[in-house]
N, CA, C and O atoms as a GROMACS GRO file, in nm:
protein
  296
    1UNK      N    1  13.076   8.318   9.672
    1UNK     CA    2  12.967   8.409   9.650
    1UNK      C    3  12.875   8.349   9.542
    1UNK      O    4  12.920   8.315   9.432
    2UNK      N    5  12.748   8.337   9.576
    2UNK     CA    6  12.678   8.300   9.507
    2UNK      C    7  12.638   8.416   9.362
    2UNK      O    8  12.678   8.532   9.378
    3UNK      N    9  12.581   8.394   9.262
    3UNK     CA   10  12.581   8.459   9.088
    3UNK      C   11  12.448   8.369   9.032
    3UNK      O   12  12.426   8.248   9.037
    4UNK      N   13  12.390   8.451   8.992
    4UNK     CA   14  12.285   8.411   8.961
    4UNK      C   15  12.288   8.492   8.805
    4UNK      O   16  12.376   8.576   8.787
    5UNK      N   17  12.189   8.464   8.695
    5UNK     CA   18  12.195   8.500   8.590
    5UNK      C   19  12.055   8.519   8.542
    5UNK      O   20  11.972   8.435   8.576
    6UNK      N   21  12.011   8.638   8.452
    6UNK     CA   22  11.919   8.715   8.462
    6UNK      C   23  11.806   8.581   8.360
    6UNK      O   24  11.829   8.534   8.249
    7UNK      N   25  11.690   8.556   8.453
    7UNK     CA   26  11.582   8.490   8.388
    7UNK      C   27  11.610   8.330   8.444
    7UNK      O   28  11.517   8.249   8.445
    8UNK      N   29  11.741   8.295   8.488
    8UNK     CA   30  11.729   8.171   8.506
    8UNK      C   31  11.733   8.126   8.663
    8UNK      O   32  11.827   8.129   8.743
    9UNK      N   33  11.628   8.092   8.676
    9UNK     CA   34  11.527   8.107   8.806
    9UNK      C   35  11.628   7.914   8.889
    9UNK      O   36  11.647   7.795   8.867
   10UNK      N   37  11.651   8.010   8.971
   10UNK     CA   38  11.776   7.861   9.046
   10UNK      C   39  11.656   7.765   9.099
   10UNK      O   40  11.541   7.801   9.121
   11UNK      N   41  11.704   7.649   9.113
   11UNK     CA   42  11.602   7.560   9.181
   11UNK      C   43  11.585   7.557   9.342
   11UNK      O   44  11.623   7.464   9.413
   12UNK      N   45  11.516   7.685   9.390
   12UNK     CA   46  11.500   7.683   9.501
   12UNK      C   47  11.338   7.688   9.537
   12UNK      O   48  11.248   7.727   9.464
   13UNK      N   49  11.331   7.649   9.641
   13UNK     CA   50  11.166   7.690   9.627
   13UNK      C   51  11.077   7.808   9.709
   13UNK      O   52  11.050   7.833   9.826
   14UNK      N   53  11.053   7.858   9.592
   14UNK     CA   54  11.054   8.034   9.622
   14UNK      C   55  10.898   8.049   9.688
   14UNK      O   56  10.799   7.983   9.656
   15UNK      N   57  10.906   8.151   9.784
   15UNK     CA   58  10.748   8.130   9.892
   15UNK      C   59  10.740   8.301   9.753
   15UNK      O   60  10.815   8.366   9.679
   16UNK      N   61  10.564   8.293   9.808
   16UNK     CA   62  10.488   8.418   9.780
   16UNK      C   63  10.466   8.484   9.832
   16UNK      O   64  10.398   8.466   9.933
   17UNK      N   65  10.524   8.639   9.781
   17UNK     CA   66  10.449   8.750   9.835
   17UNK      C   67  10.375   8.854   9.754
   17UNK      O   68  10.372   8.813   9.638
   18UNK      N   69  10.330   8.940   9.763
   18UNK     CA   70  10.252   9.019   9.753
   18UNK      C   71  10.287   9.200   9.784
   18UNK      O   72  10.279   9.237   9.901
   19UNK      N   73  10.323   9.300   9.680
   19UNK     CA   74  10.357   9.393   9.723
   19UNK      C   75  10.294   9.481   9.821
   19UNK      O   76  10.179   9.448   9.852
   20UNK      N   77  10.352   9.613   9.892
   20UNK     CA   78  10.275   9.628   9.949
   20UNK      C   79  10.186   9.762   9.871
   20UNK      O   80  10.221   9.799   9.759
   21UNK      N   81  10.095   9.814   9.928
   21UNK     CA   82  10.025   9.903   9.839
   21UNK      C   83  10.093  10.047   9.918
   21UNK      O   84  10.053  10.106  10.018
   22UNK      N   85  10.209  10.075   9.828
   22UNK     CA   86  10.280  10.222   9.903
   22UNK      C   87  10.258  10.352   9.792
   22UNK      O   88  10.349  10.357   9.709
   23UNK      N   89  10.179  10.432   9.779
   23UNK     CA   90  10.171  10.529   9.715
   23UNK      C   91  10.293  10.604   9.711
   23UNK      O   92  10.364  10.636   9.806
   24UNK      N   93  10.312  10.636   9.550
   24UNK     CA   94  10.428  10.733   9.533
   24UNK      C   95  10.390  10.856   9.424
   24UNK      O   96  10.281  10.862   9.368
   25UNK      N   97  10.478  10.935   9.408
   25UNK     CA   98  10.475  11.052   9.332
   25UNK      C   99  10.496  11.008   9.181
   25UNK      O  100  10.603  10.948   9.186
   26UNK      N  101  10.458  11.005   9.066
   26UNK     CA  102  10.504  11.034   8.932
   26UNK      C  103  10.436  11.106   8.857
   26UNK      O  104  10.320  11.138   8.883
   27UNK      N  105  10.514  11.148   8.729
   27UNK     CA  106  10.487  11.234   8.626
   27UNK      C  107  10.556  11.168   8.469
   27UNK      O  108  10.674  11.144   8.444
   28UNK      N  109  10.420  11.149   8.371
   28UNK     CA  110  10.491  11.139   8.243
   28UNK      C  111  10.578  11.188   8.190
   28UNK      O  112  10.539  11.301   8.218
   29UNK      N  113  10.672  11.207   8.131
   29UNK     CA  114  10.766  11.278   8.071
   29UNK      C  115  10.724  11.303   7.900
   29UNK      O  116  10.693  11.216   7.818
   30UNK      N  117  10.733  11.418   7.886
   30UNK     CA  118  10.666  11.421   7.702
   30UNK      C  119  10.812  11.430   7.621
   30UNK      O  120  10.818  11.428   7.498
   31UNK      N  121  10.946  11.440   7.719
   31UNK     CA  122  11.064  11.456   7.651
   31UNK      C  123  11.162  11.330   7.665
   31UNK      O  124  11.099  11.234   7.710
   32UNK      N  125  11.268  11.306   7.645
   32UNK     CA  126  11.349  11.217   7.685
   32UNK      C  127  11.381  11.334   7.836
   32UNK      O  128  11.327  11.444   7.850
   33UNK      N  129  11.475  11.273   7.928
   33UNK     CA  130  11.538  11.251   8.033
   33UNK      C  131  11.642  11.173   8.078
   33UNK      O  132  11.645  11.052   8.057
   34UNK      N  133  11.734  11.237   8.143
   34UNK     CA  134  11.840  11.160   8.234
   34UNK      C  135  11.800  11.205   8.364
   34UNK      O  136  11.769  11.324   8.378
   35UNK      N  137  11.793  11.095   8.499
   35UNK     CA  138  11.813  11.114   8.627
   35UNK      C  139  11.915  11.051   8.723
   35UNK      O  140  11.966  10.939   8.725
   36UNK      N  141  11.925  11.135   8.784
   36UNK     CA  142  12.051  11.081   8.857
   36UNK      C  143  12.016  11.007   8.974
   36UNK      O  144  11.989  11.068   9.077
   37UNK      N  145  12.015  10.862   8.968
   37UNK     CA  146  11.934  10.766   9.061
   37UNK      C  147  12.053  10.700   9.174
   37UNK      O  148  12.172  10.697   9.142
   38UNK      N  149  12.001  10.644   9.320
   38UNK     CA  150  12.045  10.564   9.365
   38UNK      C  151  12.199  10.454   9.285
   38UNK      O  152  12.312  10.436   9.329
   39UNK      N  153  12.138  10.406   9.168
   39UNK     CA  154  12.253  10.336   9.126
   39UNK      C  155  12.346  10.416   8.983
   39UNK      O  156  12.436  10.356   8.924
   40UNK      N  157  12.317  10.504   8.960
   40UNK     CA  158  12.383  10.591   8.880
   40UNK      C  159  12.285  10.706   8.776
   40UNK      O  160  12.166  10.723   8.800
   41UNK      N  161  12.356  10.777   8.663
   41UNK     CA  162  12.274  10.813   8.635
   41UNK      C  163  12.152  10.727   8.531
   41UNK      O  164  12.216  10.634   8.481
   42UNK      N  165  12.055  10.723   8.497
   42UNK     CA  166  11.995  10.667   8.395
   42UNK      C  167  11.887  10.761   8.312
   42UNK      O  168  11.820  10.856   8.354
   43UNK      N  169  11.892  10.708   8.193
   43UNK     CA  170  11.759  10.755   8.094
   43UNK      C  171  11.671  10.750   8.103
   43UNK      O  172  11.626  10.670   8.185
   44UNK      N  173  11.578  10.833   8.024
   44UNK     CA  174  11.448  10.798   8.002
   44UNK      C  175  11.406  10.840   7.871
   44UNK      O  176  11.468  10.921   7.802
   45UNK      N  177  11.275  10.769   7.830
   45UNK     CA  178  11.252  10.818   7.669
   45UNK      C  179  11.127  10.868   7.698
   45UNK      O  180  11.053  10.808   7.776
   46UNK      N  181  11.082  11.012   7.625
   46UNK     CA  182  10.958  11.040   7.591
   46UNK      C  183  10.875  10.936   7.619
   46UNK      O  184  10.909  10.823   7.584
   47UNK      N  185  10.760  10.957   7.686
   47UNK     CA  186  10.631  10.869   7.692
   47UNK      C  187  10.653  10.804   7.870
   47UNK      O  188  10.562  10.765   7.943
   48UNK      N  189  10.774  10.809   7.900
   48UNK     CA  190  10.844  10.740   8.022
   48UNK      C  191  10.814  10.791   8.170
   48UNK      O  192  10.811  10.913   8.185
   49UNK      N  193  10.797  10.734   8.249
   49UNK     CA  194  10.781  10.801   8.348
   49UNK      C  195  10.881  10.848   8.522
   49UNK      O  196  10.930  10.765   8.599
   50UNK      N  197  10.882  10.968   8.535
   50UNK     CA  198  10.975  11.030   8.681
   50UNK      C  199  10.887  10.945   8.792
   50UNK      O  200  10.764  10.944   8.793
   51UNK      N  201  10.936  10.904   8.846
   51UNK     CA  202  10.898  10.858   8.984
   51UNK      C  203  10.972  10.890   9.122
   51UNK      O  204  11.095  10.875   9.120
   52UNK      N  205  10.909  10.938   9.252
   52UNK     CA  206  10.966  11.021   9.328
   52UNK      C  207  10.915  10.874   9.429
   52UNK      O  208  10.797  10.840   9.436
   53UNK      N  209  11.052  10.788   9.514
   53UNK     CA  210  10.990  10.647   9.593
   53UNK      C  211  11.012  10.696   9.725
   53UNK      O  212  11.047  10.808   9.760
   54UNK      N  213  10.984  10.584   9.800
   54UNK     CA  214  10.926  10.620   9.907
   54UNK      C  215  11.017  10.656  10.009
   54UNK      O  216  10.984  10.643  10.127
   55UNK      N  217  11.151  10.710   9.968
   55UNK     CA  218  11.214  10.795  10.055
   55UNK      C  219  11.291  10.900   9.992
   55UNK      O  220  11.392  10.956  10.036
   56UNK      N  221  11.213  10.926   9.855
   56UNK     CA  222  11.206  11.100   9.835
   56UNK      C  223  11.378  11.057   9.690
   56UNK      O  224  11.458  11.138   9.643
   57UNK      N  225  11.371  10.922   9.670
   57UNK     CA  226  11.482  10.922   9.560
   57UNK      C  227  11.365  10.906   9.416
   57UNK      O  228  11.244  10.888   9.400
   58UNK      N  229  11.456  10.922   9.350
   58UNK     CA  230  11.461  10.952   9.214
   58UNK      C  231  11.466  10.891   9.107
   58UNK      O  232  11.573  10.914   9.052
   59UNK      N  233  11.376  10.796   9.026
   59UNK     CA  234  11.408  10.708   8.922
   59UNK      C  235  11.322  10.716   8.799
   59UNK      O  236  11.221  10.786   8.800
   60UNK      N  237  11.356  10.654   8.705
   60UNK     CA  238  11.314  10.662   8.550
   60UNK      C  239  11.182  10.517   8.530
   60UNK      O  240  11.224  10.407   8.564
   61UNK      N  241  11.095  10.522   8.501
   61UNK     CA  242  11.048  10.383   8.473
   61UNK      C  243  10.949  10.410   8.332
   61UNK      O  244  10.866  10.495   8.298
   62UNK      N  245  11.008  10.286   8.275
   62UNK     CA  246  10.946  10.259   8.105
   62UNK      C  247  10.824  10.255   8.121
   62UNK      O  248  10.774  10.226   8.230
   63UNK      N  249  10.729  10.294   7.977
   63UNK     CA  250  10.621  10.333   8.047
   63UNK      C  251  10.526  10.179   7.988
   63UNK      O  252  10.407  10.167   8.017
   64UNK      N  253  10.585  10.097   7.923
   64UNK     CA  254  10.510   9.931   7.954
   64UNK      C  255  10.544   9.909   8.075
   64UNK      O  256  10.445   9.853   8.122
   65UNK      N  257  10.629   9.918   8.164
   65UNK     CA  258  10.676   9.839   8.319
   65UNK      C  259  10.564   9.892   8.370
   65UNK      O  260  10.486   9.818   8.429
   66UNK      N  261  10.528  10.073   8.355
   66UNK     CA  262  10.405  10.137   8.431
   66UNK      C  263  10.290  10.091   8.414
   66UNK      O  264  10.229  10.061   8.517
   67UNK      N  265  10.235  10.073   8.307
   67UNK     CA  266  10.135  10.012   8.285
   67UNK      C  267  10.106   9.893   8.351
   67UNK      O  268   9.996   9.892   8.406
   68UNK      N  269  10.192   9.768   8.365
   68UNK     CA  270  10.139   9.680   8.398
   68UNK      C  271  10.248   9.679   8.575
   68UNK      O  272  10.305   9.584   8.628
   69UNK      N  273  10.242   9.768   8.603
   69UNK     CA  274  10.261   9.768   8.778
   69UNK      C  275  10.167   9.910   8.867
   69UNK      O  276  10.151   9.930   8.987
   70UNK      N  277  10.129   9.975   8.769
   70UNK     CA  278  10.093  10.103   8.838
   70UNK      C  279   9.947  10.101   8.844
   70UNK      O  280   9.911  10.014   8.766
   71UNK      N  281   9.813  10.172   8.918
   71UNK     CA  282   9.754  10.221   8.888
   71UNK      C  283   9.710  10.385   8.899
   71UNK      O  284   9.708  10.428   9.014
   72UNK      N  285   9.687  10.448   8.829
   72UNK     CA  286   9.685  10.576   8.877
   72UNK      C  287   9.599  10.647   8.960
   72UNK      O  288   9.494  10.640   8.895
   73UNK      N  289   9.579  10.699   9.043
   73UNK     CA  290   9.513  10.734   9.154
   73UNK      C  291   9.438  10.884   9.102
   73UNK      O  292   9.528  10.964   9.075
   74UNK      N  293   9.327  10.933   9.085
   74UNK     CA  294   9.279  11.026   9.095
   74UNK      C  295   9.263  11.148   9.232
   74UNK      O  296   9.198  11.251   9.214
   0.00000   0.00000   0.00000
C-alpha cells in the first residue's frame, strides 16, 4: 500500500485541473461549534464557517480556507 506524507509532493507528474463551479449552502458561525461530519465529529471556532455540500452533508471550514476558496454569491 502506497503512504504518502502530508506536504511532500511524490515525484509523479501531476496533470491540471480546475474545480468545478458547484454552489453550496453556508453560514458564518458567531459561536464556536461541533458538527458531526462524514469523517467524524469536528470543530469549529467563532468566525468559522457551516457548510451544507453537495449532497446535503455537513462540515466545518476555517474561515482563512473560506476566504481564499469561496466567493460569496449575492
Amino acid at each position: 500500500m502506497l503512504h504518502f506524507k502530508q506536504f511532500e509532493r511524490p515525484d509523479y507528474e501531476f496533470k491540471e485541473a480546475v474545480k468545478k463551479p458547484v454552489k453550496i449552502k453556508c453560514i458564518q458561525m458567531q459561536e464556536a461549534f461541533t458538527v458531526e461530519t462524514l469523517e467524524g465529529t469536528m470543530n469549529g471556532k467563532a468566525g468559522d464557517w457551516l457548510m451544507v455540500g453537495v449532497s446535503g452533508e455537513l462540515y466545518p471550514c476555517d474561515h482563512e480556507i473560506f476566504l481564499k476558496s469561496y466567493d460569496l454569491i449575492d
